[in-house]
N, C-alpha and C positions, 0 to 999 in steps of 0.2 A: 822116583816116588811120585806117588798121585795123591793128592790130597782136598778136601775140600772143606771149605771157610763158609762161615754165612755172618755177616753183617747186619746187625740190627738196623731197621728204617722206621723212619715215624710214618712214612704215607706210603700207599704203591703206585706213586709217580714214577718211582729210579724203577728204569727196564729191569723184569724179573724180579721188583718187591712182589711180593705175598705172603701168606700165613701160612710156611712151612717149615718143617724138620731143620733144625740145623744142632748139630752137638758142640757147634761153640755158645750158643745159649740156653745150652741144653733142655729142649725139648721143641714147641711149637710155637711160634711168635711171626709177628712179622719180620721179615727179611732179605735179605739179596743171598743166595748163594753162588760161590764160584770155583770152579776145579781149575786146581794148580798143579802144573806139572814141573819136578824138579828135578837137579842131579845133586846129590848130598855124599861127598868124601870127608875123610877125617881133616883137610883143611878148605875145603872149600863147600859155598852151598849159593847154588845161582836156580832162578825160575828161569825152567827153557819154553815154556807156555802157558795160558791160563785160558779158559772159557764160561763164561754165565752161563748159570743153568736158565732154561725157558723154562717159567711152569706152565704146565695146559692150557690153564687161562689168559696168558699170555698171549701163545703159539696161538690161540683159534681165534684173538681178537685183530683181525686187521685194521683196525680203523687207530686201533693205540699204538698198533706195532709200527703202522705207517707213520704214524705224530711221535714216536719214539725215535723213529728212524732203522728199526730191529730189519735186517736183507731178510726175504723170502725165503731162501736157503737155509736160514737158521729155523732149526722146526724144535718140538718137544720132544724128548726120548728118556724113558727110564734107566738107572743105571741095571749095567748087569749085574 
């Protein structure tokens, strides 16, 4: 199961705040989202991975991403 959270933020200090979509606050705020990937049986339920979403503004700012510390490698992408 794939799933994705967004965390409300007071500032867009924390890598990947901005003022997007998330359906745990339902609707447009600021925030952190991040996809979580799980395995969920009828007794068991463990994260086998998670990733922050980059928003655009994010991904095209080097100079925050650098002072962030966010790798090169991590770029922007829409979900499918």
């Amino acid at each position: 199961m794939a799933d994705e959270t967004g965390d409300v933020k007071s500032s867009t200090d924390c890598v990947g705040a901005g003022r997007q979509y998330s359906g745990a606050i339902g609707g447009v705020g600021l925030c952190q989202v991040a996809v979580h990937l799980a395995a969920v049986t009828a007794t068991t339920k463990v994260i086998i991975d998670r990733a922050l979403y980059l928003p655009a503004d994010w991904a095209a700012d080097e100079e925050r991403r650098e002072a962030a510390g966010v790798p090169e490698e991590i770029v922007f992408a829409t979900k499918p």
